[in-house]
C-alpha positions in Angstrom: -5.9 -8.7 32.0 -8.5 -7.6 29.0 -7.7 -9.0 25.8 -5.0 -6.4 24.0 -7.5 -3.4 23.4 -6.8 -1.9 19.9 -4.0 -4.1 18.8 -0.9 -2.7 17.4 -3.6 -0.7 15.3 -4.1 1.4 17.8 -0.3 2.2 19.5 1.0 4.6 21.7 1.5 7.6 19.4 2.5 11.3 19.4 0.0 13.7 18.4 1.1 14.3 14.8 0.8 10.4 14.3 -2.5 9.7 15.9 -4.3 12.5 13.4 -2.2 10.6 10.2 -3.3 7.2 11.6 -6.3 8.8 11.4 -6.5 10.2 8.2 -5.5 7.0 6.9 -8.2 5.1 8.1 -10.4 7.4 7.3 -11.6 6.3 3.6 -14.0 7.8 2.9 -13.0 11.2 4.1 -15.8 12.8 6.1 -13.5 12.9 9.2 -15.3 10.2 11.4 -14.6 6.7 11.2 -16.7 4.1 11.0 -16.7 0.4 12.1 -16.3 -1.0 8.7 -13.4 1.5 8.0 -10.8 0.3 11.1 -8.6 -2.4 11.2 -9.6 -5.6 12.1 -8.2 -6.0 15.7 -9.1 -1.8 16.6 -12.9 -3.2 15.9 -14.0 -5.2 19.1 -13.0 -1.7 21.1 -15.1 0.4 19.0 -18.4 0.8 21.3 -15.4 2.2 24.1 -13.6 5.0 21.8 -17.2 6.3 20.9 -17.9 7.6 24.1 -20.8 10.0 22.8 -22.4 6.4 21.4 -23.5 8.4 17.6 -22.3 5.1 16.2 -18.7 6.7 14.8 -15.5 7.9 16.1 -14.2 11.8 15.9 -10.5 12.6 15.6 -10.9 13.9 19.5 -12.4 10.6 20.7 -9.6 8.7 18.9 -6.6 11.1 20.5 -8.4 11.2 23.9 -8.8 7.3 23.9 -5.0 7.0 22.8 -3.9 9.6 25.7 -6.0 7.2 28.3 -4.1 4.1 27.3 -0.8 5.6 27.2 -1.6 7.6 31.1 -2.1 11.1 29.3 1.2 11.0 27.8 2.6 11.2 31.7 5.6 8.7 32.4 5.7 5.1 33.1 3.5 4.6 36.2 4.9 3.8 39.6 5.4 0.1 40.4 5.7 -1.0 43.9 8.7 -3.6 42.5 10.1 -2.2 40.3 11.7 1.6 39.4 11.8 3.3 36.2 14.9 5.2 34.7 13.7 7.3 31.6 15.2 8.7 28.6 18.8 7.4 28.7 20.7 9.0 25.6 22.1 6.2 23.9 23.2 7.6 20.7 24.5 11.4 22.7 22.3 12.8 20.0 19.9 14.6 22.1 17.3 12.9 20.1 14.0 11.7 22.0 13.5 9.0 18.9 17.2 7.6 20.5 16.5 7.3 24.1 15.5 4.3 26.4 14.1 3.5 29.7 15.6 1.0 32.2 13.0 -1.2 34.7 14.8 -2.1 37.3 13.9 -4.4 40.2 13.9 -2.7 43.7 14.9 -5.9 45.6 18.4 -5.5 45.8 20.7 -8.4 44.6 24.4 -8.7 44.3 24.0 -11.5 41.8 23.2 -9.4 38.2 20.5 -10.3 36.4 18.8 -11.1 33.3 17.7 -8.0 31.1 14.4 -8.1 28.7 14.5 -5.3 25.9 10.8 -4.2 24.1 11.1 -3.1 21.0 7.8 -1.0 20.2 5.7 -1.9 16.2 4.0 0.9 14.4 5.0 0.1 11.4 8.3 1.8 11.4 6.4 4.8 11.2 4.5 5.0 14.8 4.7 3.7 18.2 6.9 4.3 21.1 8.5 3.5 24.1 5.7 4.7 26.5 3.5 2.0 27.9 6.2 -0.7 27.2 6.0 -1.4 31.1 3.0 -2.6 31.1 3.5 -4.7 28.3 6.8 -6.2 30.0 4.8 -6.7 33.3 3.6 -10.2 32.5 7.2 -11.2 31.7 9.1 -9.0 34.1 6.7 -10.2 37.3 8.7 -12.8 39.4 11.2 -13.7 36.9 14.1 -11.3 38.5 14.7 -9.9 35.2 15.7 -6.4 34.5 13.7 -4.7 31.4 14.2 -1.7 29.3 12.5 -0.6 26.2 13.9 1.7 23.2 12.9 4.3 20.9 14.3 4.1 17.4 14.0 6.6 14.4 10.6 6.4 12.5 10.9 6.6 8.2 9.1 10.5 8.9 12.8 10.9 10.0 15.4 8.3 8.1 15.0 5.3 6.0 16.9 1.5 6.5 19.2 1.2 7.9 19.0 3.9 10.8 16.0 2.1 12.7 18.7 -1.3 12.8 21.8 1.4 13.5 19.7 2.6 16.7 18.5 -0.4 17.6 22.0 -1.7 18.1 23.4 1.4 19.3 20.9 1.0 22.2 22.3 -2.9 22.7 26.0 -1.3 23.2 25.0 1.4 25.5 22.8 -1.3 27.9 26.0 -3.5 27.9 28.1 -0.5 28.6 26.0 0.6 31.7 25.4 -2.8 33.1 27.6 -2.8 35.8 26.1 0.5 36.8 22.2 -1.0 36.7 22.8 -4.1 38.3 21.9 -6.7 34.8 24.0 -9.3 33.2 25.8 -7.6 29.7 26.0 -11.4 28.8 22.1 -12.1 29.3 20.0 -9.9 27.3 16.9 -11.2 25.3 14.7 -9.2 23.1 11.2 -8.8 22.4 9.5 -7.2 19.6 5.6 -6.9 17.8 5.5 -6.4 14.3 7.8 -3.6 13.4 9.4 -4.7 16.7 9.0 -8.3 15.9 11.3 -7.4 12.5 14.3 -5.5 14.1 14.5 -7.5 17.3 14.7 -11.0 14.4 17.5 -8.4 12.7 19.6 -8.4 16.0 19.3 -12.0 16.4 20.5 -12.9 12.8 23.3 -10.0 11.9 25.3 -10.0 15.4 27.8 -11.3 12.3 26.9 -8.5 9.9 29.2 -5.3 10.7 27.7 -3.3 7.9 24.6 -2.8 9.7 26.3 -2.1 13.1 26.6 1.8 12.7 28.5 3.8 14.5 26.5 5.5 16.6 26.8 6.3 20.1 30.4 6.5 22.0 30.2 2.7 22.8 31.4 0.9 19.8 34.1 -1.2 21.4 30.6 -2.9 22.9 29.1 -5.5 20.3 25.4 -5.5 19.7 25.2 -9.4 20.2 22.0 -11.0 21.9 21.3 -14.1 23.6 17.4 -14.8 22.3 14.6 -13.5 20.3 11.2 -13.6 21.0 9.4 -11.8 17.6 5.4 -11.1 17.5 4.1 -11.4 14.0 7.3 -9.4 12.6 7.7 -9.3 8.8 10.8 -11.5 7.9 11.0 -11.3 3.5 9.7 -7.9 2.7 10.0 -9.1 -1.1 7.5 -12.3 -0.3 4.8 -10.4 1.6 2.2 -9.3 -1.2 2.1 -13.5 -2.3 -0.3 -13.6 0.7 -4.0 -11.8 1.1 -3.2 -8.8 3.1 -5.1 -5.4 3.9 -1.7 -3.7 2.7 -0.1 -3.7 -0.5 3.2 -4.0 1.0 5.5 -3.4 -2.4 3.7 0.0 -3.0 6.3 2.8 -2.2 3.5 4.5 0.3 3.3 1.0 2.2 5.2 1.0 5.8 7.9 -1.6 3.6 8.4 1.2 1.0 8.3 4.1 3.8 10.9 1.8 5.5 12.9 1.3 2.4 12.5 4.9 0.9 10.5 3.8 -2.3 8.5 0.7 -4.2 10.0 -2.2 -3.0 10.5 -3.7 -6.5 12.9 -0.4 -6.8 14.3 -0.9 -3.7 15.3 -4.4 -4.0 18.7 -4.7 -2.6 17.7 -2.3 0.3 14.5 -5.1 0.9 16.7 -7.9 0.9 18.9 -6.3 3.3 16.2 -5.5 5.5 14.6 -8.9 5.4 15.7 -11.1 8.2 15.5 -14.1 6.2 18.8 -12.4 4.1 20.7 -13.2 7.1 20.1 -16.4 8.5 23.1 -18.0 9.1 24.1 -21.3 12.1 25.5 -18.6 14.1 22.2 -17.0 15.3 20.4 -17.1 18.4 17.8 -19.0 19.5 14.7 -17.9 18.8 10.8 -17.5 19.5 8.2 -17.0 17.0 4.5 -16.1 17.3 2.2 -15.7 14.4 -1.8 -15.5 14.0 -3.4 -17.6 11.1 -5.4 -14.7 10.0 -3.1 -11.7 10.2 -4.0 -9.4 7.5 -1.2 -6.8 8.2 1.5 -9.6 8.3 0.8 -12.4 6.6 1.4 -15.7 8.7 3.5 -16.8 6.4 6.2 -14.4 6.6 7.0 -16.4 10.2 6.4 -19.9 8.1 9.4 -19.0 6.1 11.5 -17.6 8.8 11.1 -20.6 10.4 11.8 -22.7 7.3 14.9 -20.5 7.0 16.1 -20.8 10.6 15.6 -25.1 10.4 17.4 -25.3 7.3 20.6 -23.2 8.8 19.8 -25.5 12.1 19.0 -22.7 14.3 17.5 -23.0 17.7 14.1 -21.7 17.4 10.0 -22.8 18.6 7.8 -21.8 16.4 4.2 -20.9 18.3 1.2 -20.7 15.8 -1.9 -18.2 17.3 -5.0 -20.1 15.6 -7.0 -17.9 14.4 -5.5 -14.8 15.7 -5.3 -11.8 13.7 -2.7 -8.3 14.1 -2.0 -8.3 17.8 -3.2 -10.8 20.6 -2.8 -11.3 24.0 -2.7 -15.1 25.7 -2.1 -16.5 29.1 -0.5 -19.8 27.4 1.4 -17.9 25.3 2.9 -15.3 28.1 3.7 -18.8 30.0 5.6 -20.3 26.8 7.8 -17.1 26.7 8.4 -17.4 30.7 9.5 -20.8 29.8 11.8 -19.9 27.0 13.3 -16.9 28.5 14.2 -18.4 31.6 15.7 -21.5 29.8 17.8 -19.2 27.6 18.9 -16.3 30.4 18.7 -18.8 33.6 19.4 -22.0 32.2 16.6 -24.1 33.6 15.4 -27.1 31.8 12.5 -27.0 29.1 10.1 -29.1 27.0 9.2 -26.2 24.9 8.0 -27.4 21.3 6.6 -25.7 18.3 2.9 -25.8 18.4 -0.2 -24.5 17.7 -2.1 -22.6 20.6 -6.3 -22.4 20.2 -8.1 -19.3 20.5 -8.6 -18.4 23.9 -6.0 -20.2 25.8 
Protein backbone atom coordinates (compact mmCIF):
# COMPACT_ATOMS: atom_id res chain seq x y z
CA UNK A 1 0.00 0.00 0.00
CA UNK A 2 1.19 3.78 -0.75
CA UNK A 3 2.67 5.48 2.14
CA UNK A 4 -0.46 7.19 4.17
CA UNK A 5 -1.39 10.04 1.48
CA UNK A 6 -2.14 13.30 3.39
CA UNK A 7 -1.64 12.19 6.93
CA UNK A 8 -4.17 12.90 9.50
CA UNK A 9 -3.82 16.51 7.83
CA UNK A 10 -5.87 15.63 5.38
CA UNK A 11 -8.94 13.30 7.12
CA UNK A 12 -12.11 12.15 5.98
CA UNK A 13 -14.23 15.26 6.61
CA UNK A 14 -17.79 16.66 6.05
CA UNK A 15 -18.16 19.45 3.72
CA UNK A 16 -18.43 22.23 6.32
CA UNK A 17 -14.96 20.96 7.71
CA UNK A 18 -13.02 20.47 4.64
CA UNK A 19 -13.71 24.48 3.60
CA UNK A 20 -12.57 25.42 7.58
CA UNK A 21 -9.54 23.12 7.22
CA UNK A 22 -9.12 25.07 4.42
CA UNK A 23 -9.45 28.32 5.50
CA UNK A 24 -7.02 27.60 8.08
CA UNK A 25 -4.38 26.66 6.07
CA UNK A 26 -4.80 29.10 3.95
CA UNK A 27 -2.40 32.01 5.44
CA UNK A 28 -2.22 34.12 3.41
CA UNK A 29 -5.77 34.47 2.32
CA UNK A 30 -5.98 34.52 -1.47
CA UNK A 31 -8.10 31.21 -1.40
CA UNK A 32 -5.41 28.78 -2.93
CA UNK A 33 -2.97 27.07 -1.07
CA UNK A 34 0.34 26.79 -1.64
CA UNK A 35 3.12 24.15 -0.86
CA UNK A 36 4.82 26.13 1.67
CA UNK A 37 1.45 26.88 3.42
CA UNK A 38 0.27 22.88 4.21
CA UNK A 39 1.21 20.81 6.78
CA UNK A 40 4.14 18.85 6.73
CA UNK A 41 2.83 15.26 6.02
CA UNK A 42 -0.21 16.80 3.29
CA UNK A 43 3.05 18.04 1.28
CA UNK A 44 4.54 14.93 -0.55
CA UNK A 45 0.71 14.57 -2.09
CA UNK A 46 0.68 17.94 -3.38
CA UNK A 47 1.52 17.47 -7.25
CA UNK A 48 -1.89 14.81 -6.91
CA UNK A 49 -4.54 17.33 -5.33
CA UNK A 50 -3.40 19.93 -8.09
CA UNK A 51 -4.80 18.17 -10.79
CA UNK A 52 -4.91 21.35 -13.21
CA UNK A 53 -0.85 21.36 -12.41
CA UNK A 54 -0.98 25.73 -11.94
CA UNK A 55 1.36 24.91 -9.08
CA UNK A 56 -1.55 25.58 -6.14
CA UNK A 57 -4.53 24.05 -4.82
CA UNK A 58 -8.37 25.49 -5.11
CA UNK A 59 -10.92 24.84 -2.46
CA UNK A 60 -12.67 22.46 -5.27
CA UNK A 61 -9.47 20.42 -5.87
CA UNK A 62 -8.99 20.04 -2.09
CA UNK A 63 -12.94 18.75 -1.47
CA UNK A 64 -12.89 16.67 -4.70
CA UNK A 65 -9.49 15.03 -3.59
CA UNK A 66 -11.05 14.45 -0.04
CA UNK A 67 -14.42 12.93 -1.61
CA UNK A 68 -11.96 10.44 -3.79
CA UNK A 69 -10.27 9.12 -0.72
CA UNK A 70 -13.21 8.81 1.40
CA UNK A 71 -15.26 6.82 -2.03
CA UNK A 72 -17.48 10.06 -2.75
CA UNK A 73 -18.82 10.10 0.61
CA UNK A 74 -20.66 6.55 -0.46
CA UNK A 75 -20.36 3.75 2.43
CA UNK A 76 -17.71 1.44 3.38
CA UNK A 77 -16.78 -0.52 0.21
CA UNK A 78 -17.72 -4.12 -0.17
CA UNK A 79 -15.17 -6.71 1.02
CA UNK A 80 -15.27 -10.16 -0.21
CA UNK A 81 -14.44 -11.30 3.76
CA UNK A 82 -15.88 -9.32 5.52
CA UNK A 83 -19.60 -7.32 5.87
CA UNK A 84 -20.21 -3.97 7.08
CA UNK A 85 -23.12 -2.97 9.50
CA UNK A 86 -23.45 0.96 9.50
CA UNK A 87 -24.72 3.56 11.75
CA UNK A 88 -25.62 1.58 14.89
CA UNK A 89 -27.16 4.24 17.46
CA UNK A 90 -25.34 3.82 20.50
CA UNK A 91 -26.31 6.63 22.52
CA UNK A 92 -30.53 6.31 21.11
CA UNK A 93 -29.83 10.00 20.35
CA UNK A 94 -30.50 9.93 16.71
CA UNK A 95 -27.19 11.68 16.39
CA UNK A 96 -24.96 10.75 13.30
CA UNK A 97 -21.78 12.12 15.53
CA UNK A 98 -23.01 8.96 18.03
CA UNK A 99 -23.19 6.08 15.70
CA UNK A 100 -20.74 3.19 14.75
CA UNK A 101 -20.17 0.55 12.21
CA UNK A 102 -19.49 -3.11 12.94
CA UNK A 103 -16.91 -5.28 10.43
CA UNK A 104 -17.70 -8.42 10.71
CA UNK A 105 -16.12 -11.57 9.24
CA UNK A 106 -18.25 -13.64 6.81
CA UNK A 107 -16.70 -16.99 7.75
CA UNK A 108 -18.97 -18.21 10.15
CA UNK A 109 -17.55 -19.41 13.63
CA UNK A 110 -19.21 -20.60 16.68
CA UNK A 111 -16.22 -19.70 18.73
CA UNK A 112 -16.57 -15.47 19.29
CA UNK A 113 -13.99 -13.47 18.48
CA UNK A 114 -11.74 -10.79 19.10
CA UNK A 115 -13.17 -7.13 18.40
CA UNK A 116 -10.72 -4.18 17.16
CA UNK A 117 -12.35 -0.61 17.73
CA UNK A 118 -10.85 2.72 15.47
CA UNK A 119 -11.17 5.58 16.95
CA UNK A 120 -10.83 8.43 14.07
CA UNK A 121 -8.07 11.92 14.90
CA UNK A 122 -8.99 15.31 13.55
CA UNK A 123 -8.23 17.03 16.20
CA UNK A 124 -11.40 16.69 18.06
CA UNK A 125 -12.69 18.91 15.67
CA UNK A 126 -12.66 16.78 12.24
CA UNK A 127 -12.55 13.30 11.00
CA UNK A 128 -14.90 10.50 11.00
CA UNK A 129 -15.81 7.04 10.94
CA UNK A 130 -15.80 6.70 7.03
CA UNK A 131 -12.81 5.06 5.61
CA UNK A 132 -11.95 3.38 8.99
CA UNK A 133 -12.11 -0.01 7.02
CA UNK A 134 -9.51 0.47 5.17
CA UNK A 135 -7.45 1.55 7.83
CA UNK A 136 -8.41 -1.67 10.00
CA UNK A 137 -7.70 -3.84 6.80
CA UNK A 138 -4.01 -4.46 7.57
CA UNK A 139 -5.05 -5.50 11.16
CA UNK A 140 -8.39 -7.10 10.50
CA UNK A 141 -6.89 -9.44 7.40
CA UNK A 142 -6.32 -13.10 8.77
CA UNK A 143 -6.34 -12.32 12.34
CA UNK A 144 -10.23 -13.42 12.82
CA UNK A 145 -10.94 -10.29 14.53
CA UNK A 146 -14.10 -8.50 14.42
CA UNK A 147 -13.72 -4.46 13.89
CA UNK A 148 -15.90 -1.50 14.37
CA UNK A 149 -15.16 2.15 14.30
CA UNK A 150 -17.10 5.14 16.20
CA UNK A 151 -18.11 8.51 15.72
CA UNK A 152 -17.91 10.84 18.73
CA UNK A 153 -19.09 14.47 19.17
CA UNK A 154 -16.61 17.19 17.66
CA UNK A 155 -15.92 20.58 20.12
CA UNK A 156 -18.22 22.51 17.01
CA UNK A 157 -20.81 20.53 19.11
CA UNK A 158 -19.73 19.97 23.01
CA UNK A 159 -16.59 20.40 24.82
CA UNK A 160 -14.67 17.59 27.46
CA UNK A 161 -15.96 15.50 28.61
CA UNK A 162 -18.72 14.43 25.86
CA UNK A 163 -16.08 13.13 23.18
CA UNK A 164 -14.79 10.51 26.44
CA UNK A 165 -18.84 10.06 27.50
CA UNK A 166 -19.43 8.75 23.76
CA UNK A 167 -16.55 7.06 23.39
CA UNK A 168 -17.52 4.82 26.35
CA UNK A 169 -21.02 4.85 25.64
CA UNK A 170 -20.09 3.19 22.36
CA UNK A 171 -17.81 0.46 24.49
CA UNK A 172 -21.18 -0.47 26.53
CA UNK A 173 -23.37 -0.83 23.58
CA UNK A 174 -20.55 -3.20 21.62
CA UNK A 175 -20.48 -5.38 24.74
CA UNK A 176 -24.20 -5.27 24.94
CA UNK A 177 -24.71 -6.56 21.30
CA UNK A 178 -21.97 -9.00 21.31
CA UNK A 179 -23.81 -12.02 21.57
CA UNK A 180 -25.88 -10.76 18.70
CA UNK A 181 -22.51 -9.99 16.31
CA UNK A 182 -20.70 -13.01 17.07
CA UNK A 183 -17.31 -11.02 19.11
CA UNK A 184 -16.00 -11.72 22.53
CA UNK A 185 -17.52 -8.69 25.14
CA UNK A 186 -14.29 -9.74 27.15
CA UNK A 187 -11.79 -9.13 24.19
CA UNK A 188 -11.92 -5.76 22.84
CA UNK A 189 -8.77 -3.69 21.99
CA UNK A 190 -8.69 -0.20 20.75
CA UNK A 191 -6.91 1.76 18.28
CA UNK A 192 -6.70 5.36 17.91
CA UNK A 193 -4.39 8.37 15.80
CA UNK A 194 -3.91 11.49 17.38
CA UNK A 195 -7.21 12.75 18.63
CA UNK A 196 -7.93 8.97 18.46
CA UNK A 197 -4.63 8.08 19.94
CA UNK A 198 -5.80 10.43 23.14
CA UNK A 199 -9.35 9.06 23.86
CA UNK A 200 -8.57 5.41 23.08
CA UNK A 201 -5.21 6.10 26.06
CA UNK A 202 -8.42 7.66 28.12
CA UNK A 203 -10.36 4.30 28.02
CA UNK A 204 -7.31 2.38 28.87
CA UNK A 205 -6.38 4.46 32.02
CA UNK A 206 -10.08 5.56 33.56
CA UNK A 207 -11.90 2.06 33.27
CA UNK A 208 -11.61 3.05 37.29
CA UNK A 209 -12.75 6.66 36.86
CA UNK A 210 -16.80 6.68 37.10
CA UNK A 211 -16.91 10.40 36.63
CA UNK A 212 -16.03 10.28 33.15
CA UNK A 213 -18.36 7.25 32.45
CA UNK A 214 -21.60 9.28 31.44
CA UNK A 215 -24.64 8.03 31.26
CA UNK A 216 -25.41 7.82 28.00
CA UNK A 217 -27.07 5.27 26.04
CA UNK A 218 -29.56 2.55 27.71
CA UNK A 219 -26.61 0.19 28.52
CA UNK A 220 -25.03 1.45 31.68
CA UNK A 221 -25.28 -1.76 33.68
CA UNK A 222 -22.33 -2.62 30.72
CA UNK A 223 -18.76 -1.18 31.94
CA UNK A 224 -16.65 0.61 29.44
CA UNK A 225 -13.52 -1.55 30.42
CA UNK A 226 -10.91 -2.63 27.63
CA UNK A 227 -8.40 -5.15 27.26
CA UNK A 228 -5.46 -3.06 25.23
CA UNK A 229 -4.52 0.15 23.71
CA UNK A 230 -2.70 0.66 20.78
CA UNK A 231 -2.46 4.89 20.52
CA UNK A 232 -0.80 6.74 17.26
CA UNK A 233 1.01 9.88 18.29
CA UNK A 234 -2.04 10.85 20.73
CA UNK A 235 -1.50 13.83 23.03
CA UNK A 236 -1.15 12.48 26.73
CA UNK A 237 -0.45 16.05 29.09
CA UNK A 238 -2.29 18.79 27.36
CA UNK A 239 -0.53 21.16 30.01
CA UNK A 240 3.19 19.94 28.78
CA UNK A 241 2.63 20.16 25.06
CA UNK A 242 3.80 23.86 24.14
CA UNK A 243 7.52 22.79 26.20
CA UNK A 244 8.27 21.22 22.76
CA UNK A 245 8.63 22.98 19.10
CA UNK A 246 5.34 22.50 17.49
CA UNK A 247 3.45 24.10 14.47
CA UNK A 248 0.53 24.73 17.06
CA UNK A 249 0.38 26.77 19.98
CA UNK A 250 -1.48 24.23 21.88
CA UNK A 251 -2.41 26.47 25.20
CA UNK A 252 -4.07 29.20 22.93
CA UNK A 253 -7.93 28.92 23.52
CA UNK A 254 -8.39 28.63 19.35
CA UNK A 255 -5.83 25.50 19.45
CA UNK A 256 -7.74 21.91 19.05
CA UNK A 257 -6.58 21.57 23.17
CA UNK A 258 -8.52 24.82 23.97
CA UNK A 259 -11.44 23.89 21.34
CA UNK A 260 -11.37 20.58 23.27
CA UNK A 261 -11.35 22.20 26.67
CA UNK A 262 -13.64 25.24 25.84
CA UNK A 263 -11.01 27.97 26.39
CA UNK A 264 -6.97 28.85 26.96
CA UNK A 265 -5.69 25.94 28.56
CA UNK A 266 -4.00 27.92 31.34
CA UNK A 267 -7.85 28.92 32.14
CA UNK A 268 -8.94 25.69 31.74
CA UNK A 269 -6.58 23.85 33.94
CA UNK A 270 -8.49 21.45 35.88
CA UNK A 271 -10.56 20.47 32.74
CA UNK A 272 -6.73 19.85 30.89
CA UNK A 273 -5.66 17.80 33.65
CA UNK A 274 -8.70 15.86 33.49
CA UNK A 275 -8.40 15.37 29.95
CA UNK A 276 -4.74 14.43 30.01
CA UNK A 277 -4.24 10.72 30.16
CA UNK A 278 -1.23 10.98 32.09
CA UNK A 279 -3.88 12.41 35.16
CA UNK A 280 -4.90 8.88 35.32
CA UNK A 281 -2.43 6.46 35.24
CA UNK A 282 -2.84 4.22 37.75
CA UNK A 283 -1.39 -0.19 38.17
CA UNK A 284 -4.85 -1.01 37.17
CA UNK A 285 -4.56 -0.07 33.47
CA UNK A 286 -4.28 -2.01 30.44
CA UNK A 287 -1.61 -2.87 28.51
CA UNK A 288 -0.57 -0.71 26.17
CA UNK A 289 0.95 0.21 22.63
CA UNK A 290 2.60 3.40 21.85
CA UNK A 291 3.81 4.83 18.53
CA UNK A 292 5.40 8.26 18.13
CA UNK A 293 7.43 10.00 15.24
CA UNK A 294 10.69 11.94 16.34
CA UNK A 295 9.67 14.87 14.27
CA UNK A 296 5.96 15.33 14.91
CA UNK A 297 5.29 18.94 14.82
CA UNK A 298 1.45 18.55 15.63
CA UNK A 299 2.22 16.27 18.72
CA UNK A 300 5.29 16.58 20.05
CA UNK A 301 7.13 13.15 20.54
CA UNK A 302 7.39 13.77 23.81
CA UNK A 303 4.02 13.72 24.86
CA UNK A 304 4.31 9.68 24.28
CA UNK A 305 7.99 9.91 26.23
CA UNK A 306 6.06 10.90 29.25
CA UNK A 307 3.18 8.66 28.90
CA UNK A 308 5.45 6.05 28.90
CA UNK A 309 7.49 7.41 31.77
CA UNK A 310 4.08 7.54 33.56
CA UNK A 311 2.88 4.10 32.71
CA UNK A 312 6.66 2.43 33.92
CA UNK A 313 6.56 4.14 37.04
CA UNK A 314 2.80 2.88 37.89
CA UNK A 315 4.31 -0.63 36.31
CA UNK A 316 1.92 -0.82 33.55
CA UNK A 317 2.29 -3.19 30.71
CA UNK A 318 3.06 -1.21 27.80
CA UNK A 319 5.88 -1.24 24.44
CA UNK A 320 6.81 1.78 23.50
CA UNK A 321 7.56 1.95 19.50
CA UNK A 322 9.64 5.08 18.37
CA UNK A 323 8.95 6.08 14.30
CA UNK A 324 12.52 7.69 13.54
CA UNK A 325 12.11 10.41 11.86
CA UNK A 326 8.52 10.27 11.19
CA UNK A 327 6.49 13.23 11.38
CA UNK A 328 2.11 13.55 11.91
CA UNK A 329 0.86 10.40 10.42
CA UNK A 330 2.89 7.34 8.95
CA UNK A 331 2.27 4.23 7.62
CA UNK A 332 4.93 0.98 8.21
CA UNK A 333 4.95 -2.61 7.27
CA UNK A 334 7.12 -3.38 10.60
CA UNK A 335 5.06 -1.44 12.49
CA UNK A 336 1.49 -3.03 11.28
CA UNK A 337 3.45 -6.47 12.14
CA UNK A 338 4.37 -5.23 15.75
CA UNK A 339 0.60 -4.39 16.42
CA UNK A 340 -0.43 -7.96 14.81
CA UNK A 341 1.92 -9.20 17.38
CA UNK A 342 0.61 -7.34 20.29
CA UNK A 343 -2.90 -7.70 19.55
CA UNK A 344 -2.92 -11.24 19.16
CA UNK A 345 -0.84 -11.75 22.32
CA UNK A 346 -3.33 -9.56 24.37
CA UNK A 347 -6.89 -10.87 22.62
CA UNK A 348 -5.49 -14.62 21.61
CA UNK A 349 -3.04 -15.23 24.09
CA UNK A 350 -0.12 -16.29 21.97
CA UNK A 351 3.38 -15.86 23.06
CA UNK A 352 5.53 -12.57 22.25
CA UNK A 353 9.04 -11.04 22.29
CA UNK A 354 7.63 -7.71 21.65
CA UNK A 355 10.05 -4.94 23.12
CA UNK A 356 10.15 -1.16 23.07
CA UNK A 357 12.26 0.03 20.18
CA UNK A 358 13.07 2.22 17.67
CA UNK A 359 11.88 1.44 14.01
CA UNK A 360 14.06 3.32 10.92
CA UNK A 361 12.43 5.10 8.29
CA UNK A 362 11.19 2.94 5.74
CA UNK A 363 10.80 -0.33 7.40
Amino acid sequence: MRALCLGLAYAFLSLPVQADRFKEWDRNKDGKLQKEELPPNARRNFERVDTDKDGVISLAEHKAFLNRRSGGGQSQQAHPDYQTVRNQDYAGSGNQRQMLDLFLPREKTEKLRPLLVYVHGGGWRGGSKEGAFRRLQPLLEGSGFAGAAINYRLTNEASWPAQIHDCKAAIRWLKAHAGKYGYDSERIAVWGTSAGGHLVSMLGVTGDVPELEGKLGKHLDEKSSITCVVNYFGPSNLLTMDDYPSNIKHSAADSPEGKLVGGALLEKKEVAVNASPVTHVSSKDVPMLLAHGTKDMLVPYQQSVEFSKGLAKHKVDYIFLTMKEAGHGFRSKELTEKVREFLAHHLMGRSSKLTSGTIPPGR
